[in-house]
C-alpha positions in Angstrom: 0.0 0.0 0.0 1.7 3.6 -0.8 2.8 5.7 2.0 0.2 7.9 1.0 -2.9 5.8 1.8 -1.3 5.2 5.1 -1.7 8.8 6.2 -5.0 9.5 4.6 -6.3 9.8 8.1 -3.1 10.7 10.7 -4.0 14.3 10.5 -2.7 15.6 13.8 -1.9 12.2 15.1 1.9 11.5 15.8 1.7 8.0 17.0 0.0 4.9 14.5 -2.6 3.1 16.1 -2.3 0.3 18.1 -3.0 -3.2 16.4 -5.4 -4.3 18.7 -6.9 -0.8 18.7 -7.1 -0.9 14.7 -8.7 -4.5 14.4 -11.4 -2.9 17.3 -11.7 0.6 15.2 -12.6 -1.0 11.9 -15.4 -2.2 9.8 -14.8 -2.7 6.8 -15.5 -7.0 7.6 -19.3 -6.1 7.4 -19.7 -2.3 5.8 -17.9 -3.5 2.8 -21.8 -5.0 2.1 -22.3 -1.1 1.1 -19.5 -0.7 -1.4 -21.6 -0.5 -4.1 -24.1 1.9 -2.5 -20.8 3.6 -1.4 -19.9 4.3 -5.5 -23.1 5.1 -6.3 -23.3 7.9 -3.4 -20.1 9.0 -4.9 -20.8 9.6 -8.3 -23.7 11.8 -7.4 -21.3 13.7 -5.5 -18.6 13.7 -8.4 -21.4 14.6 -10.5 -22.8 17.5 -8.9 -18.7 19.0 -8.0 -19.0 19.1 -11.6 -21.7 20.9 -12.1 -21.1 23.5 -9.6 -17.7 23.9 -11.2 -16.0 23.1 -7.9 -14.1 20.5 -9.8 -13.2 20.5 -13.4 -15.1 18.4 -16.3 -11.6 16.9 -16.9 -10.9 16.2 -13.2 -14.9 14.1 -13.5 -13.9 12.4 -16.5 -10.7 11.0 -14.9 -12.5 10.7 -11.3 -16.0 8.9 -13.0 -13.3 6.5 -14.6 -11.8 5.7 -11.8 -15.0 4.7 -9.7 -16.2 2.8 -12.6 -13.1 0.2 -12.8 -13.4 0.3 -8.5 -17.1 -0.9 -9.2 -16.0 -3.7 -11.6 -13.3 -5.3 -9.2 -15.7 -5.0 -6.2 -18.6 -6.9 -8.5 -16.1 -9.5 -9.6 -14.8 -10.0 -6.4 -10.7 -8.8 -7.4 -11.4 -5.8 -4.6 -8.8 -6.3 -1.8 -10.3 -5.5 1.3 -7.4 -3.4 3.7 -8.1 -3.8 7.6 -5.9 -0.8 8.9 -8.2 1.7 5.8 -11.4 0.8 8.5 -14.1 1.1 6.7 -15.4 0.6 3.1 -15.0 4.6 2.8 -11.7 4.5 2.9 -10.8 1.6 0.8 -12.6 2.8 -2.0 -10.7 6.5 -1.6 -7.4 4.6 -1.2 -7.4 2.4 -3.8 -8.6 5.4 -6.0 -6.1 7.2 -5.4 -3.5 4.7 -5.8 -5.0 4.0 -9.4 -5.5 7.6 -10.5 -3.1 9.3 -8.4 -3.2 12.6 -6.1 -6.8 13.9 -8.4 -8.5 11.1 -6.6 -8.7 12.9 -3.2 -11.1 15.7 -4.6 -14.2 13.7 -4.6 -13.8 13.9 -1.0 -14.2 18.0 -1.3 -17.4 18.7 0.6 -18.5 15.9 2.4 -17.3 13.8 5.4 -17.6 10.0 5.9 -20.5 11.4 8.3 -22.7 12.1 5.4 -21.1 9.5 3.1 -22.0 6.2 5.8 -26.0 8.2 6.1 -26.5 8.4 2.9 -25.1 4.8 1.9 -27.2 3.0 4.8 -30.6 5.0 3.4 -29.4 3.4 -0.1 -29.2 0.3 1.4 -32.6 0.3 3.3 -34.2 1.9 1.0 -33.6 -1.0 -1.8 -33.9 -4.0 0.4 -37.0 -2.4 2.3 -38.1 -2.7 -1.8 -37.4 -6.5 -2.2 -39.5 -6.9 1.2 -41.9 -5.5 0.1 -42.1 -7.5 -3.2 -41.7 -10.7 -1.7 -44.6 -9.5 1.4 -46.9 -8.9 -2.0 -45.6 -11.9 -3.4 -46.7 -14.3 0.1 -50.1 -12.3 0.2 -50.9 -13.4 -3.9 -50.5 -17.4 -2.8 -52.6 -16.7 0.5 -55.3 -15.4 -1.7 -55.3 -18.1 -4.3 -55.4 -20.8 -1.4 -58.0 -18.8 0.5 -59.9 -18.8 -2.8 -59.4 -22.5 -3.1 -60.5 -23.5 0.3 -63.2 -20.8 1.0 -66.1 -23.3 1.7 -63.3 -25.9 3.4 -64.7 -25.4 7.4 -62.1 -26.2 10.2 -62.1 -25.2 13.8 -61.3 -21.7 15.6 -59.9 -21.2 18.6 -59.6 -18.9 21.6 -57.3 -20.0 24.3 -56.4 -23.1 22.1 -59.2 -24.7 22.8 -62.1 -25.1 19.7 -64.7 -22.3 19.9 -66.7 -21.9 16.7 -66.2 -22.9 13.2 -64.7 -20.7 10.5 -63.4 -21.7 7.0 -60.1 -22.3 6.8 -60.1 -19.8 3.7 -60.8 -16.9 6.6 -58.1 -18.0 8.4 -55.8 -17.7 5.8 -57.2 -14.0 5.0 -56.3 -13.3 8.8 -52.6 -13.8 7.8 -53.0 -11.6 4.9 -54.2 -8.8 7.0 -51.4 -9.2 9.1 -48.7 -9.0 6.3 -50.8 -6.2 4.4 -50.5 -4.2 7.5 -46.9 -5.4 7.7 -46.6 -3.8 4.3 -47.9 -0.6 4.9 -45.6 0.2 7.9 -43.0 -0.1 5.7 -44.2 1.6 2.7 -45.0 4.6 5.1 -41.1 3.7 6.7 -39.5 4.3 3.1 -41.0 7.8 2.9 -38.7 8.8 5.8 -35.7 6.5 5.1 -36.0 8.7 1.4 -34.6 11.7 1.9 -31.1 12.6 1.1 -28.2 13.5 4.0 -25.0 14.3 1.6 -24.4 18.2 1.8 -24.4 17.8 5.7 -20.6 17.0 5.9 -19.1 16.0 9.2 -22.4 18.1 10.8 -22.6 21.5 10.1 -23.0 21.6 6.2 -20.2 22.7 3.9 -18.7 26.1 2.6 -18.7 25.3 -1.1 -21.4 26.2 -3.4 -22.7 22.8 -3.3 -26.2 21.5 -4.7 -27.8 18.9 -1.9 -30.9 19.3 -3.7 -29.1 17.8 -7.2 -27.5 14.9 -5.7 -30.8 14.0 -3.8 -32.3 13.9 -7.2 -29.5 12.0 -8.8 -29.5 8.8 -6.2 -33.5 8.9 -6.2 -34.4 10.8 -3.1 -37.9 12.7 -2.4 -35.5 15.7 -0.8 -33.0 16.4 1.9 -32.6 16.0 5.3 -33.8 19.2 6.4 -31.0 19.7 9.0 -27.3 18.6 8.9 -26.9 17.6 12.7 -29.9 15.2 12.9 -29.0 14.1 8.9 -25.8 13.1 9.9 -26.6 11.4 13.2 -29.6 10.5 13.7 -30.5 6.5 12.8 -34.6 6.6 13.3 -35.5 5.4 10.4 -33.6 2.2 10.4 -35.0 1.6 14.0 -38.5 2.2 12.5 -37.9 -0.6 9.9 -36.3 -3.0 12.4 -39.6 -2.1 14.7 -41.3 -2.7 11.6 -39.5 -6.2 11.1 -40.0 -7.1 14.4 -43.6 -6.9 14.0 -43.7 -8.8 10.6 -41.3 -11.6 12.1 -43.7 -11.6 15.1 -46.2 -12.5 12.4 -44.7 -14.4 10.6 -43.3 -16.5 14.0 -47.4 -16.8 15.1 -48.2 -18.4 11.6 -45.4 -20.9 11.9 -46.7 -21.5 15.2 -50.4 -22.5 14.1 -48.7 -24.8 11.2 -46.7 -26.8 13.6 -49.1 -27.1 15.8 -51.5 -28.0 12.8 -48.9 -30.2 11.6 -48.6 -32.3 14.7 -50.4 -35.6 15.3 -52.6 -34.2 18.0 -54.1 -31.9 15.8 -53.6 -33.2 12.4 -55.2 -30.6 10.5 -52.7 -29.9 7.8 -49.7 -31.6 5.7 -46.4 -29.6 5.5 -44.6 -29.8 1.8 -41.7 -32.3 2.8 -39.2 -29.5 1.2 -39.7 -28.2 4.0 -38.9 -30.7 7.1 -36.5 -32.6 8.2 -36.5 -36.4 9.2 -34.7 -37.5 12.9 -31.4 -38.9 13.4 -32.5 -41.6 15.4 -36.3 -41.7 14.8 -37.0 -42.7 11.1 -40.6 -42.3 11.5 -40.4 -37.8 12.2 -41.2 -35.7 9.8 -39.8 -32.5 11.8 -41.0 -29.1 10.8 -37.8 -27.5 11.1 -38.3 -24.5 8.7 -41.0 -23.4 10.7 -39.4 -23.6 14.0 -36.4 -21.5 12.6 -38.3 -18.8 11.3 -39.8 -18.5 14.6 -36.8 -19.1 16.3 -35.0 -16.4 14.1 -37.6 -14.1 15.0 -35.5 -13.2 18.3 -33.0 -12.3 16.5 -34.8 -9.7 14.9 -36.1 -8.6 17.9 -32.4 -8.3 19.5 -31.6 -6.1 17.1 -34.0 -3.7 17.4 -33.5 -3.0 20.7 -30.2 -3.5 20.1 -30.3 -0.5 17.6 -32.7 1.8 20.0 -30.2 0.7 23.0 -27.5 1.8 20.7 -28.7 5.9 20.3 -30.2 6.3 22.9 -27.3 8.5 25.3 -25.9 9.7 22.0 -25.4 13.7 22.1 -25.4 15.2 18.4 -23.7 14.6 16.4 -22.1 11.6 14.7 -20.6 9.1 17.0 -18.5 6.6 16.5 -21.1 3.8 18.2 -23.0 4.3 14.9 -20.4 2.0 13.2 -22.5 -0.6 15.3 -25.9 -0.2 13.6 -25.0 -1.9 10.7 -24.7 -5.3 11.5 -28.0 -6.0 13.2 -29.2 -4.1 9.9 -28.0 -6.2 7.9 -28.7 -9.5 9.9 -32.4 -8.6 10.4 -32.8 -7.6 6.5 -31.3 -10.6 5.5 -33.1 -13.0 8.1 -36.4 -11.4 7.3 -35.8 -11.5 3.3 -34.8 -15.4 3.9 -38.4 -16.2 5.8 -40.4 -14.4 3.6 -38.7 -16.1 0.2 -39.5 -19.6 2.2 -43.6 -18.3 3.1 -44.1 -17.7 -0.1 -42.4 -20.9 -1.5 -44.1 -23.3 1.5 -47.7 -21.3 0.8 -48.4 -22.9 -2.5 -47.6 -26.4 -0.9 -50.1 -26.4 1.8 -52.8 -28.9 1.9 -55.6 -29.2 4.7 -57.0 -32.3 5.7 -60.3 -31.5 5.2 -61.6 -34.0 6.8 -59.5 -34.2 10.0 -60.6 -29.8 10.1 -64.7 -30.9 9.8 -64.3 -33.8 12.3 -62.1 -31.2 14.7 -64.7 -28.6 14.1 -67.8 -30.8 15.5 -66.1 -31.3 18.1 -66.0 -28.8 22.0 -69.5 -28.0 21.3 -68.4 -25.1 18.9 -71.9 -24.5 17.4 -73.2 -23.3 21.5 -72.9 -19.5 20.6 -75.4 -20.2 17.6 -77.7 -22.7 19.5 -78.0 -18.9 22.1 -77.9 -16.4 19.3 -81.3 -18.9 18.3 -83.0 -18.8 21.5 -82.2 -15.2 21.6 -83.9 -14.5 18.5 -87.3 -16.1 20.2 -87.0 -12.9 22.3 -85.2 -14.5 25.6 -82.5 -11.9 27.0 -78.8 -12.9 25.9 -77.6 -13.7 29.4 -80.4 -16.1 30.2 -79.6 -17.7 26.8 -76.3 -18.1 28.1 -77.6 -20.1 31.3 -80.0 -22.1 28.5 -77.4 -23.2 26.2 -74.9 -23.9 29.5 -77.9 -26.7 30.5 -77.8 -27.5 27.2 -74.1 -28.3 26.7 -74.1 -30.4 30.2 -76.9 -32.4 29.0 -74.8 -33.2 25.7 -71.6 -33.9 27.5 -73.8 -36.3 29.9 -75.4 -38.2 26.6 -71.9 -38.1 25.1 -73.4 -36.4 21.7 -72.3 -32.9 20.3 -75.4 -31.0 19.8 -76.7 -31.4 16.7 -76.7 -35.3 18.1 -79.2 -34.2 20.8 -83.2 -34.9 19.8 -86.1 -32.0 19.7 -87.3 -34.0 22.8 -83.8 -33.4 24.6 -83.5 -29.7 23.4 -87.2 -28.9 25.1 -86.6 -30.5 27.9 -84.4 -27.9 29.2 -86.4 -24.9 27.2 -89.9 -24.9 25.5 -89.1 -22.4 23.1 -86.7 -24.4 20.9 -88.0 -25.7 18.0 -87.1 -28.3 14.6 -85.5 -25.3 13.2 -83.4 -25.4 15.5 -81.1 -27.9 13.5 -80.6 -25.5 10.4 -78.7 -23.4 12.8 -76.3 -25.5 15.0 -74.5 -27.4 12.1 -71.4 -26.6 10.9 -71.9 -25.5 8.0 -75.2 -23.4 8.8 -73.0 -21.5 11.5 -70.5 -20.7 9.4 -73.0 -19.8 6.2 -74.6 -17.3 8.7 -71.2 -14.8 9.2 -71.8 -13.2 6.1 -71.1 -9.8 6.5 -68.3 -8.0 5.7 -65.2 -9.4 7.4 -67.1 -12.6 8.7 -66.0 -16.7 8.2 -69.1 -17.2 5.4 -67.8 -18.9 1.8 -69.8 -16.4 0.0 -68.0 -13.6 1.9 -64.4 -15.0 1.8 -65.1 -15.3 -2.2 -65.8 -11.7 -2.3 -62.7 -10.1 0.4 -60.3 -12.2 -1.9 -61.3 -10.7 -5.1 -61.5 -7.4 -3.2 -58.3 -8.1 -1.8 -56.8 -8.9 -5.1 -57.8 -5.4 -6.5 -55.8 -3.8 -3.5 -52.6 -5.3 -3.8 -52.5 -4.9 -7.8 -52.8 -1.3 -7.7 
């Protein structure tokens, strides 16, 4: 390495770092993931020097050249990485200068590494926050075409894990759409404020050339510019908004891998998991282990480490930039990456899914789930709700004494405990009655989950 990348930053320092001191100081192991953020960031810059005639076309054309060939090493993996440089910043810069000589050091003319790291992480989010998005949409299309397929297919619901009324497993599998369309939004509303543009704030306090902030914010994408250089340069809220965000969507997520393992199971039988997707035992040939599933929610803890990691992280920070912001990059990169992972493997596991139909109507009969319908009856022969309650309780120990659900009991066993119940009585405590009868908007009817997926369909394709 020349001398002179060796001094790029000794400044008023007499004495070289300590080895164990530089291993400690730098980052360039994990922020050399924004390398190619870091070039693009830097060719808006060189462009808009340019143009504000702080730099000379010539000086560009030799500078653009230069960051161009960097960009092709780093793609084809050639780059050589230099610990004692720190950071991906400063490699780049070196190794620019070493190829193009002394001209190389004036892209660095009015900005600081402050503004250069800001601006590359917003890059970064802002394109991966894009892929989440793409693959959220992308999980949300295959829960509508299997809620579509199973709309009529009725399985039980539960409250406190135990059965409580029937639903269709096609309203189930809405539920976990409106929990990753809500997931969505939060981030969609998170990439307007992760969009705006910190290069112009320097080390914190702006610069003294005429530059343009405004033109590089156009030219890397940006709605507009942070409107302050302190909090531009220090300040990491929107990345611990998205890995709030995250945490929420992995917590989803983590809850739906739940229900399928638990659905998966032999005790509850209700589904088949895609054997892509588990793993056999070492000693037990007979397992069929749903280890995907238990990894995505395990891996949800990591997600949620790292956002309070990241909120732990700034919270005692006085403006401006500090030097514990080189730490907010790996749990941003780990949760990005973890998240991205899960949702490729939802939306890959979704189309695979198959209920046993059977095994959900057979579960569904069962814990007396039709009870709230067999009171919602008696209440519509003008008996008060509460002493419909007490009705349906006498009702429900007389089936449990028989041994019969209670659609088993006869009109004769039904008016013995009240007069009022009739043979109509029957259209309203089976399955499928119960079920028919949610039809409103948002209920578990087949009629209705036909219409809130092709509703739902015309939301996400706009």
């Amino acid at each position: 390495m020349p001398e002179n990348n060796k001094k790029l930053l000794k400044g008023r320092l007499n004495q070289p770092i300590s080895e164990l001191a530089e291993a400690f100081n730098a980052s360039v192991s994990f922020d050399q993931r924004l390398a190619l953020y870091d070039i693009q960031g830097s060719q808006a810059h060189l462009q808009m020097l340019m143009e504000q005639n702080i730099i000379s076309q010539e000086e560009h054309a030799i500078i653009k050249q230069g960051l161009e060939n960097i960009q092709k090493e780093i793609e084809n993996g050639n780059f050589e990485w230099q610990q004692h440089l720190e950071d991906v910043h400063m490699n780049i810069e070196a190794k620019l200068i070493e190829n193009i000589g002394e001209v190389g050091g004036k892209l660095h003319t009015a900005r600081s590494r402050n503004d250069q790291v800001a601006t590359d992480l917003r890059l970064y989010v802002r394109e991966h926050t894009t892929y989440l998005l793409q693959h959220i949409r992308q999980c949300q299309h295959n829960l509508l075409d299997l809620a579509e397929q199973y709309h009529s297919t009725i399985m039980p619901g539960f409250t406190h894990l135990q059965i409580a009324q029937p639903v269709t497993f096609g309203h189930h599998l809405l539920a976990w759409f409106h929990m990753l369309q809500r997931d969505y939004e939060r981030l969609s509303d998170n990439q307007k404020r992760t969009n705006k543009s910190p290069l112009g704030s320097a080390a914190l306090a702006g610069s003294t050339y005429n530059i343009n902030p405004q033109r590089t914010a156009e030219l890397l994408g940006f709605d507009g510019i942070c409107g302050n250089s302190l909090d531009a340069v220090s300040d990491r809220d929107f990345a611990i908004e998205l890995l709030n965000n995250l945490s929420l969507m992995m917590n989803h997520l983590s809850r739906i891998c739940e229900e399928l393992i638990l659905w998966n199971s032999d005790a509850f039988s209700l589904v088949d998991l895609p054997d892509e997707f588990c793993t056999g035992s070492s000693i037990m040939p007979q397992k069929k282990n749903p280890d995907i599933f238990e990894l995505i929610r395990g891996k949800s803890a990591r997600v949620f480490a790292a956002s309070n990691s990241l909120i732990m992280l700034m919270k005692s920070q006085p403006l401006a930039y500090n030097k514990d912001n080189q730490e907010d990059k790996e749990p941003i990169f780990d949760s990005l990456d973890t998240c991205l992972d899960s949702l490729r493997l939802f939306a890959q596991i979704l189309p695979n899914l198959k209920p046993k139909k059977e095994n959900m109507q057979t579960m569904a009969a069962k814990g007396y789930s039709t009870a709230t319908d067999v009171a919602d009856y008696i209440v519509k022969k003008g008996i008060p709700f509460r002493k419909a309650y007490e009705i349906v309780g006498e009702i429900v120990r007389l089936a449990i004494e028989k041994e019969k659900q209670l659609h088993q009991l006869t009109l004769p066993q039904l008016q013995s405990i009240h007069s009022l119940i009739e043979e109509d009585i029957y259209q309203h405590i089976t399955l499928e009655g119960c079920v028919n009868a949610r039809k409103h908007l948002g209920g578990t009817a087949p009629e209705q989950v036909k219409k809130s997926v092709q509703k739902l369909r015309q939301t996400i394709s706009t």
